[in-house]
Rosetta silent file (secondary structure, phi, psi, omega in degrees, C-alpha in Angstrom):
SEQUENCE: XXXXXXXXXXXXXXXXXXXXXXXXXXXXXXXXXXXXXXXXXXXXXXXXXXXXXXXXXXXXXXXXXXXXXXXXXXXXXXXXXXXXXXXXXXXXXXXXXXXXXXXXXXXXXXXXXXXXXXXXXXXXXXXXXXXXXXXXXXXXXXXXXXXXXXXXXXXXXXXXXXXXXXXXXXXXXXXXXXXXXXXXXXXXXXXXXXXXXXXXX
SCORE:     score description
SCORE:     0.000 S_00000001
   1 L     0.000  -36.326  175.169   85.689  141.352  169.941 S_00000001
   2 L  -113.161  132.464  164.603   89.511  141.171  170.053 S_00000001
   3 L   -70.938  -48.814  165.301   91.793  142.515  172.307 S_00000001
   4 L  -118.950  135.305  123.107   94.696  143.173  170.556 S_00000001
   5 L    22.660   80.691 -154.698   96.239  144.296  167.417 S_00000001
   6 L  -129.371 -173.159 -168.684   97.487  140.474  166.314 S_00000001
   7 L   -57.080  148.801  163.508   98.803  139.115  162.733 S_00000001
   8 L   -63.327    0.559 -164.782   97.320  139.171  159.602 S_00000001
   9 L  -168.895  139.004 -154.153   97.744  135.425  158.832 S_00000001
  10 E   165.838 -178.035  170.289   96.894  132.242  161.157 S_00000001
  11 E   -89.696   88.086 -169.800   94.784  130.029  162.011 S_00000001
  12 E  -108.350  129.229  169.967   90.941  130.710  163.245 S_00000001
  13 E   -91.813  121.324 -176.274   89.523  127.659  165.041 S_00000001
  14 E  -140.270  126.481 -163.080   85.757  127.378  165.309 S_00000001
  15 E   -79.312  135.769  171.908   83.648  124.452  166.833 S_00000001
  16 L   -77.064   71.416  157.463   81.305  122.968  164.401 S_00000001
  17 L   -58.123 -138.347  164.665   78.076  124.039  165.440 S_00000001
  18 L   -99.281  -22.491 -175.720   74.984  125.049  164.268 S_00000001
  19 L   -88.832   10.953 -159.196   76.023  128.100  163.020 S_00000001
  20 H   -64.976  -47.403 -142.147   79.144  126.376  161.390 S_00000001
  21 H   -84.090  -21.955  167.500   77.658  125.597  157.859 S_00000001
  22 H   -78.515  -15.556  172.303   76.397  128.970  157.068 S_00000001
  23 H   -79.749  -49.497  167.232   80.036  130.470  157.870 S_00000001
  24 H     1.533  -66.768 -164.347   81.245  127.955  155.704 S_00000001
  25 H   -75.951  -41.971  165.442   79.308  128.532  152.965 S_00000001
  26 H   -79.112   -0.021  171.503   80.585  132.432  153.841 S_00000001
  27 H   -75.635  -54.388 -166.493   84.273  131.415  154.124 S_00000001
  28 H   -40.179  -32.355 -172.626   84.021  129.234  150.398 S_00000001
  29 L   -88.897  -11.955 -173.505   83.616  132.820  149.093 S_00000001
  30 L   -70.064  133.686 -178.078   86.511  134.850  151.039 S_00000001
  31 L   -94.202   -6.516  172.323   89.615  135.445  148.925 S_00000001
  32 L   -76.469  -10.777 -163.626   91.471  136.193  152.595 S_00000001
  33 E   -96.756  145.762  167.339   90.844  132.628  153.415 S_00000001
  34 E   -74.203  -57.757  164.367   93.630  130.252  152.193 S_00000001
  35 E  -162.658  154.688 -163.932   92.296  126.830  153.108 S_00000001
  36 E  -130.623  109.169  171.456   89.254  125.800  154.997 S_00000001
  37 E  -123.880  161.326 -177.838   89.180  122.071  156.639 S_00000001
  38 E  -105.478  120.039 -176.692   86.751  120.177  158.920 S_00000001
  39 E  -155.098  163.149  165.769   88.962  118.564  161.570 S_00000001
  40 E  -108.217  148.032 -166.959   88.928  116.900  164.617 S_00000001
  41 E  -100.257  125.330  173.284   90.399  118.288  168.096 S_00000001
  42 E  -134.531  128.364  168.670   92.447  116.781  170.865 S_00000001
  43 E   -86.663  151.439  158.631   93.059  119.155  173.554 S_00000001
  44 L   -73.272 -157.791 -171.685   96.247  117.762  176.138 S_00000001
  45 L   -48.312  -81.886  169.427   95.461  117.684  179.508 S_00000001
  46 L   -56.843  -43.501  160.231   96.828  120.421  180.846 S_00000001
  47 L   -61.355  -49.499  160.107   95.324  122.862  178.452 S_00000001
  48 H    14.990  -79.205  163.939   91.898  121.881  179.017 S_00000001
  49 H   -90.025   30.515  167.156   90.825  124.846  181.073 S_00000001
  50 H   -97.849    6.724  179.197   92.257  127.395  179.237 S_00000001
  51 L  -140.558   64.873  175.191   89.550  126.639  176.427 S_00000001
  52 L   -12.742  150.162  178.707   86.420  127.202  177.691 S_00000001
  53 L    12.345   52.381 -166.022   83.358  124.817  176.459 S_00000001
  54 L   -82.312  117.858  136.395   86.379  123.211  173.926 S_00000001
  55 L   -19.257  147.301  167.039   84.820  120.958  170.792 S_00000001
  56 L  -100.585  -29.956  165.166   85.707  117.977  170.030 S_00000001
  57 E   -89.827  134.286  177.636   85.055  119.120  165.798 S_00000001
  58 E  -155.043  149.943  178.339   86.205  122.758  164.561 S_00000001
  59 E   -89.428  151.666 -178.653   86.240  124.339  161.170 S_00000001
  60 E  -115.243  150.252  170.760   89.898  125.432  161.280 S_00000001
  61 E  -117.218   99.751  150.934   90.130  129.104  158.430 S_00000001
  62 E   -86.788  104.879 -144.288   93.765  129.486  157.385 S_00000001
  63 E   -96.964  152.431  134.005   93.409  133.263  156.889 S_00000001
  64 L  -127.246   63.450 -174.519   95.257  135.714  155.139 S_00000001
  65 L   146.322  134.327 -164.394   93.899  138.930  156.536 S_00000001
  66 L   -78.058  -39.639 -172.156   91.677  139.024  159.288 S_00000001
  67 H   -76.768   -8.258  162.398   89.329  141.187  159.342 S_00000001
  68 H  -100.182   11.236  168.694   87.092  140.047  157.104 S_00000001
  69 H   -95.322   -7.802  169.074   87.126  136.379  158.534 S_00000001
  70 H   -87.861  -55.231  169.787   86.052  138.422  162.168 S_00000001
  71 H   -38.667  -29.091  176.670   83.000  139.622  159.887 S_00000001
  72 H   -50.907  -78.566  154.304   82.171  136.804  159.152 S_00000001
  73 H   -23.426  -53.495  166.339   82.193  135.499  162.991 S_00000001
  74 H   -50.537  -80.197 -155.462   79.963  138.884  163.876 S_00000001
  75 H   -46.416 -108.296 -178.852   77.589  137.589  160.887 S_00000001
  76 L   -60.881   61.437  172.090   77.587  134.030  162.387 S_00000001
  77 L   -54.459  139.226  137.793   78.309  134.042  166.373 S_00000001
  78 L   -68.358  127.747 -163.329   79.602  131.004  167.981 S_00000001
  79 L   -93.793    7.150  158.740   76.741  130.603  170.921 S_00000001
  80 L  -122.359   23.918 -176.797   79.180  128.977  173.398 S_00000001
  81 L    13.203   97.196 -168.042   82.117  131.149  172.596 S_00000001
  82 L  -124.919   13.691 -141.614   84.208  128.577  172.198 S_00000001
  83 L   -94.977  133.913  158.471   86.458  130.424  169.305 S_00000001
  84 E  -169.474  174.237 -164.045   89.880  131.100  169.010 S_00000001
  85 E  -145.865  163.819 -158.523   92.873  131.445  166.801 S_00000001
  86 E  -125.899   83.867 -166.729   96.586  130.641  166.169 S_00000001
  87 E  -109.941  159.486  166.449   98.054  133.863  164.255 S_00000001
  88 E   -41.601  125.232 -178.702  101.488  133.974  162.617 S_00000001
  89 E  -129.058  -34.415 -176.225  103.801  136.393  164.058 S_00000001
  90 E  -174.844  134.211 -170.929  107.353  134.314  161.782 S_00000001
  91 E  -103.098  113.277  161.055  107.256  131.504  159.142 S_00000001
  92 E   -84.885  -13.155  166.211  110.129  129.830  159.769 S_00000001
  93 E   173.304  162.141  173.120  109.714  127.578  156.424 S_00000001
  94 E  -135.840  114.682 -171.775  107.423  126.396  154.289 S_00000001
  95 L  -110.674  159.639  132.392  108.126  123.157  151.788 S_00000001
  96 L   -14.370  113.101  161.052  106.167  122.250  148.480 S_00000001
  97 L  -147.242  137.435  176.713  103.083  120.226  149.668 S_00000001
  98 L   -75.729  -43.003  162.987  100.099  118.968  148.106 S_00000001
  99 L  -131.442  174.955 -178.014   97.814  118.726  151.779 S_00000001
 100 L  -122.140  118.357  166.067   97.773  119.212  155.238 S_00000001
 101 L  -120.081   11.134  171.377   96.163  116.363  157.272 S_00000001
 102 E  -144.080  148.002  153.706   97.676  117.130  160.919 S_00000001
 103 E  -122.416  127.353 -162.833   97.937  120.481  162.513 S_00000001
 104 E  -131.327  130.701  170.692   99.977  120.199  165.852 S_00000001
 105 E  -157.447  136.729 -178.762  100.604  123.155  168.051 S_00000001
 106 E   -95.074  170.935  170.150  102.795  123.607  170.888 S_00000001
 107 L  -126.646 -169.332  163.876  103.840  126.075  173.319 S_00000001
 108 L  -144.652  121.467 -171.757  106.922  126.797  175.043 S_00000001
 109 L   -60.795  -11.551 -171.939  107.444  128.330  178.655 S_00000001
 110 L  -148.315   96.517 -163.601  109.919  130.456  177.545 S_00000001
 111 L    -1.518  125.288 -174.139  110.875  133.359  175.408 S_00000001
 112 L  -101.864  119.336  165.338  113.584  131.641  172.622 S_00000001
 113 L   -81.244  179.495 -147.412  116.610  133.865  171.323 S_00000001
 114 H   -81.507  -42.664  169.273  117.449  133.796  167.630 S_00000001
 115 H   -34.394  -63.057  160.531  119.934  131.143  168.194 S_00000001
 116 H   -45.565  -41.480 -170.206  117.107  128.750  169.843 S_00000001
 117 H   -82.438  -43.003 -175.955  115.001  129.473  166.749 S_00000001
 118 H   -73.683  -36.888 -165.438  117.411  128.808  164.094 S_00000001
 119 H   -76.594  -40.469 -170.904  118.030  125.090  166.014 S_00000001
 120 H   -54.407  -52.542  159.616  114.333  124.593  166.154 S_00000001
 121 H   -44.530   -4.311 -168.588  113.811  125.565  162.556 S_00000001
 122 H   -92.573  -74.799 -138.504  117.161  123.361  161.456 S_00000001
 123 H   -70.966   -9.548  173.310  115.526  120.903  163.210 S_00000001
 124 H   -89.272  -33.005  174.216  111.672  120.596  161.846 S_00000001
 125 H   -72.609  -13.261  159.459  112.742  121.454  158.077 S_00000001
 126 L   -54.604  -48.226 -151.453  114.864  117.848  158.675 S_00000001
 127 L   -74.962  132.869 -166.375  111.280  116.306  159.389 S_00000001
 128 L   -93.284   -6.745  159.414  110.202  115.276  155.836 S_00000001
 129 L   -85.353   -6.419 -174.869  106.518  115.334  156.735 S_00000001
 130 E   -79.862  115.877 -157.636  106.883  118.768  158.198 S_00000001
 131 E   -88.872  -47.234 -157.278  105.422  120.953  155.635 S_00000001
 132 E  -135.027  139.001 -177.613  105.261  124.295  157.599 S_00000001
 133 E  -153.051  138.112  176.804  106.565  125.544  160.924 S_00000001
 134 E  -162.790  143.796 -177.138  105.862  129.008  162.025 S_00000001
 135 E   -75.987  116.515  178.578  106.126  131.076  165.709 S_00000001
 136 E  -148.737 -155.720 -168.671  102.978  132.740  166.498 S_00000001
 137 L  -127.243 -174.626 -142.040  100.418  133.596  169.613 S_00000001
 138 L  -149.349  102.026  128.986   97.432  132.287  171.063 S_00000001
 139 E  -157.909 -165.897 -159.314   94.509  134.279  171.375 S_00000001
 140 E   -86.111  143.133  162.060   90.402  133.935  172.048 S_00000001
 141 L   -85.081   76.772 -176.721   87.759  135.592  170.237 S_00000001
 142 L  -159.092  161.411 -151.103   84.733  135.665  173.108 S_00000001
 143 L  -103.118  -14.412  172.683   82.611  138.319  174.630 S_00000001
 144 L   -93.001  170.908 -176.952   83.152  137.040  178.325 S_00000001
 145 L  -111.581  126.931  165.508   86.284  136.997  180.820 S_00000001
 146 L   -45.964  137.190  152.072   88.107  133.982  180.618 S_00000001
 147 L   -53.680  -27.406 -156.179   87.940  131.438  183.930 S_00000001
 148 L  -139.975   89.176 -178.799   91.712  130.827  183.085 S_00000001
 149 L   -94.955  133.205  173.324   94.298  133.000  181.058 S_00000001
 150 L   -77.074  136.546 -177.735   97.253  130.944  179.564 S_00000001
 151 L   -88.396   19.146 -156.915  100.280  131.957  180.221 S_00000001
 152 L  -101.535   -6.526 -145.026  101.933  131.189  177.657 S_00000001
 153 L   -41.561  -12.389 -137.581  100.228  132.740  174.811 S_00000001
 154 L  -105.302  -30.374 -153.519  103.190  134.709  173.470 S_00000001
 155 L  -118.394   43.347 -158.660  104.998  131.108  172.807 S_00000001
 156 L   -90.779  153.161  140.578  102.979  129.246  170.141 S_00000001
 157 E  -135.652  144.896 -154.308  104.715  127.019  167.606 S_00000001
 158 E  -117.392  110.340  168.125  102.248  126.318  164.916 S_00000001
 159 E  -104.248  141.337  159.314  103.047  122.843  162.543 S_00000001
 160 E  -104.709  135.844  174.716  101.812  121.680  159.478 S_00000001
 161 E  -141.586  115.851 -169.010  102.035  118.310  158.500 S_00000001
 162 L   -58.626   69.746  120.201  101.846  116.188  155.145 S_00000001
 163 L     3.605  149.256  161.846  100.574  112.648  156.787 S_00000001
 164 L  -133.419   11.944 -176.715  101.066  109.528  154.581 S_00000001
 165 L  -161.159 -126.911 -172.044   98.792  106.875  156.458 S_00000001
 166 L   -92.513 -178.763 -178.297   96.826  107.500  159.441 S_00000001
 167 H   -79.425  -43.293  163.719   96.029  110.054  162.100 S_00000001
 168 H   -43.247  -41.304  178.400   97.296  108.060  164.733 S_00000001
 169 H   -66.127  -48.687 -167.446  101.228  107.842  162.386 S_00000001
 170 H   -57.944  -81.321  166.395  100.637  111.458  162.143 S_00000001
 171 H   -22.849  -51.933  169.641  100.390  112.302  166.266 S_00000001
 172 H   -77.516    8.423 -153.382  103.203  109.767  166.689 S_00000001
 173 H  -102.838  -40.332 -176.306  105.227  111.404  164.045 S_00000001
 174 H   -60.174  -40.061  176.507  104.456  114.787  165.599 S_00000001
 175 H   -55.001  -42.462  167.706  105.741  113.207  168.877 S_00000001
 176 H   -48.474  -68.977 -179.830  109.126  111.818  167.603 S_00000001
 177 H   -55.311  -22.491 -175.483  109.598  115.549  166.100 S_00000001
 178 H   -78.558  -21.817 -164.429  108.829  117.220  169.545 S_00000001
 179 H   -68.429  -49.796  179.120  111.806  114.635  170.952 S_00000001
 180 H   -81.974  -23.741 -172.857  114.402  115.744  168.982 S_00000001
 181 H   -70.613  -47.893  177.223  113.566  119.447  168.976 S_00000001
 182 L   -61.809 -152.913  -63.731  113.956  118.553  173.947 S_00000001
 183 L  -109.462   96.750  163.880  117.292  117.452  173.034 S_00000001
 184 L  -126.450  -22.529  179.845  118.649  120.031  171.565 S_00000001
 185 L    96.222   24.706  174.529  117.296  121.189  175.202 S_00000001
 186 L  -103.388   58.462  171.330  114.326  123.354  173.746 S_00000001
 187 L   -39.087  131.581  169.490  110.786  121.677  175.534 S_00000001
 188 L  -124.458   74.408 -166.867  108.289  121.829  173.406 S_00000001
 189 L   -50.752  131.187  174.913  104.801  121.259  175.421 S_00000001
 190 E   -50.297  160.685  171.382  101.631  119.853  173.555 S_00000001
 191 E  -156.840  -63.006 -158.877   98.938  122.522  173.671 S_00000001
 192 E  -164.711  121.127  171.786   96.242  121.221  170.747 S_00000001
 193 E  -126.095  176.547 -156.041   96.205  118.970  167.812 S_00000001
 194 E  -147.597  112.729  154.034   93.837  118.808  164.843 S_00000001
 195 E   -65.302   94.970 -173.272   93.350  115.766  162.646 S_00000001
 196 E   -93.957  143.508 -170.591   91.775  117.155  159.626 S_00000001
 197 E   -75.023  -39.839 -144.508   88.820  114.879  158.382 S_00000001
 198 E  -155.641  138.809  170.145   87.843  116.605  154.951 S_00000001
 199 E  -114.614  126.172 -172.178   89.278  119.902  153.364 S_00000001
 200 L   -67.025  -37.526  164.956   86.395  122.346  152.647 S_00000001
 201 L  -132.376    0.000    0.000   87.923  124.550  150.186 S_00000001
């Protein structure tokens, strides 16, 4: 089902189908899952065809250990294998937060040395809505050969973000924070963001 050998803790994105509400109902019970929200999806542009038959709704599973949130999936196929996940490879911080209501993740084109990483991390633990910031990969759960493989997959940055008003304040807030991180002279490219409506567990 998986290709590779990947983290133990992430993000699994799954379009809210028909098949959603019984994994649901089998996530509410997983002690690997952390938190389980109902969110909405804006792919950017340019990502677009790297995410085959991409949702505009996904249950997002913040897991910690995988394999039994891939049983689950087996139990409950998505039928347009649409699925894929955002796992943790280095938490670069974590703050005290009561919710998450934006998830924003980015790529980068280009491998970062530990120097680059410490200024990104300086500079997102400044952001006082940034709850969470962590380096991870990109990759697909589906039974088919992609039309498109991204090339970037290697280069995720993953955000969490405490919102205090709307989803729109959130997106620009995330934008302001990608601004400061270019000039330090780090691009940080848009990949997929997730406006969560309602947290499931």
């Amino acid at each position: 089902m998986i290709d590779a050998i990947i983290a133990s803790r992430g993000y699994v994105c799954y379009p809210r189908d028909n098949n959603a509400q019984s994994l649901i109902e089998y996530w509410k019970d997983c002690d690997v899952v952390r938190d389980l929200y109902f969110a909405t999806a804006t792919f950017a542009f340019e990502s677009k065809p790297y995410f085959p038959n991409n949702s505009n709704h996904y249950i997002l599973v913040k897991y910690d250990g995988l394999e039994k949130i891939l049983q689950g999936i087996s139990k409950y196929p998505s039928p347009n294998s649409s699925l894929f996940l955002f796992s943790s490879e280095t938490e670069l911080f974590e703050k005290y937060h009561e919710k998450v209501s934006y998830l924003s993740i980015y790529y980068t084109r280009y491998d970062q040395d530990n120097q680059e990483v410490r200024d990104i991390a300086g500079i997102l633990a400044r952001r006082d809505m940034v709850v969470s910031a962590n380096l991870g990969n990109l990759k697909f759960i589906i039974n088919k050969k992609l039309p498109f493989i991204f090339p970037h997959s290697d280069n995720i940055i993953i955000l969490e973000v405490e919102g205090k008003k709307s989803h729109q304040s959130d997106q620009n807030y995330c934008e302001k924070t990608r601004k400061d991180v270019a000039r330090k002279g780090i691009p940080l490219i848009n990949l997929v963001s997730f406006s969560i409506l309602e947290k499931l567990r």
